[in-house]
N, C-alpha and C positions, 0 to 999 in steps of 0.2 A: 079380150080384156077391155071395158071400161075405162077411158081416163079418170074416172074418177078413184079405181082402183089404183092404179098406177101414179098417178100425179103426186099424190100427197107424200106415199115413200119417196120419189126422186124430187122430192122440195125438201124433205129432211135430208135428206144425204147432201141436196148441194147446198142448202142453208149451211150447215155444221162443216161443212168443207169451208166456206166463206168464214163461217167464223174465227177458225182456226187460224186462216190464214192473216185477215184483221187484227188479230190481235198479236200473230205474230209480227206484223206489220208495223204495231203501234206501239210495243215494248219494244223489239228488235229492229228491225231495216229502217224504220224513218230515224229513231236516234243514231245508229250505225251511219247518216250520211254527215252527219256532223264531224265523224273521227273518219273520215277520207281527206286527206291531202287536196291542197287547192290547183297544184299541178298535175293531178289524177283527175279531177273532180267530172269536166265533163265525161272525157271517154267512160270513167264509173257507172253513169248517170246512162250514158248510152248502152253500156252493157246490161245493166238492170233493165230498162226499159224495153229493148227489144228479146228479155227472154222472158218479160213478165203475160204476157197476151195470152198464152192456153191457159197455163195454170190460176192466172191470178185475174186477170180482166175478161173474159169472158165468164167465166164464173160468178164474179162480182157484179156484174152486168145482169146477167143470167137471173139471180137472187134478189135484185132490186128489181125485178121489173115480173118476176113469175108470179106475186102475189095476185097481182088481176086476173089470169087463166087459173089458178088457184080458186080464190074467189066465183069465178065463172062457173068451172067445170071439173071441182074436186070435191070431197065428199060433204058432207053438209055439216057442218057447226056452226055454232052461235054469231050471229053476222060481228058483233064486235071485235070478235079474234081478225074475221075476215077485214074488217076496216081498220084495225091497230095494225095487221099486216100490209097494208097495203099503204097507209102512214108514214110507218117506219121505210118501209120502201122505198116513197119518195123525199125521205130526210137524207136515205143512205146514197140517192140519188141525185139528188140538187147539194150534197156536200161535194161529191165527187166529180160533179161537173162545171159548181159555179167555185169551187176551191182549189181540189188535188190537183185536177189536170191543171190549172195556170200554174198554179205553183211547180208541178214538176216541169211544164214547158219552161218559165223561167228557170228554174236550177239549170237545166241541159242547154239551156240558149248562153245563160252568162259566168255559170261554176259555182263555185261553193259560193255560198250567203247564209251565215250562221241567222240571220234575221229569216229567210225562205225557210228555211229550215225549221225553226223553231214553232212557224205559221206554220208548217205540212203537219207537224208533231199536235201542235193546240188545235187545228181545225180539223184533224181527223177523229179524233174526239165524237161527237155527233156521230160519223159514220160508224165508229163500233162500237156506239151505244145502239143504233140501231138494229144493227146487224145481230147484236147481242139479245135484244128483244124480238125481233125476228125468230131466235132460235130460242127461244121460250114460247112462245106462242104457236112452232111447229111442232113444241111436247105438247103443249096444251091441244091440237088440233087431233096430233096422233093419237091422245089418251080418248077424245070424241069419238074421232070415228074411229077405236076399237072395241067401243062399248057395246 
């Protein structure tokens, strides 16, 4: 089998995976750190963090950065899909590196901060709007090359 066959179904499945989880992320878990106790707060902070890594950060990783081999060596659609994906990619990428991660290293380094908090909540923002377009644009890709 061709990557080009293969590639684009396992960019929909792990797109819509990421999605899922983003949004559960951004209605659910970030405001949920707010209603944790400030004598709980780091060990919380610590337990989230070290079971988030398969399910939720390599994936997430994984889907901001697979638009370029996408792009490269998936099946051929309209270059603009391929450069709005690859856009979005790195919006959903430069949020979560030049934002999430400080902000959650501060939450775990110094405990609850209704103010860290409320920035992890607003600046995530950007990240699942892209991620949201992301997975618009892998319907639009799949509808391409199924034609």
């Amino acid at each position: 089998m061709m990557a080009g066959q293969w590639i684009l179904p396992v960019w929909v499945a792990l797109v819509f995976w990421v999605l899922g989880q983003i949004w559960f992320c951004q209605i659910v878990v970030y405001p949920v750190f707010a209603k944790v106790g400030e004598a709980d707060y780091v060990a919380y902070h610590r337990f989230y963090s070290r079971r988030i890594a398969l399910p939720v950060i390599l994936p997430g990783f994984a889907s901001l950065l697979a638009p370029i081999p996408l792009a490269l060596w998936g099946p051929p659609v309209p270059g603009w899909m391929s450069a709005a994906n690859i856009a979005a990619g790195a919006v959903g990428l430069a949020v979560t590196v030049l934002l999430a991660i400080p902000r959650h290293n501060r939450l775990e380094r110094t405990g609850r901060d209704a103010a860290v908090i409320a920035e992890l909540v607003r600046s995530n923002w950007p990240r699942t709007l892209s991620i949201t377009v992301q997975a618009g644009i892998a319907l639009g890709m799949l509808s391409q090359a199924t034609r």
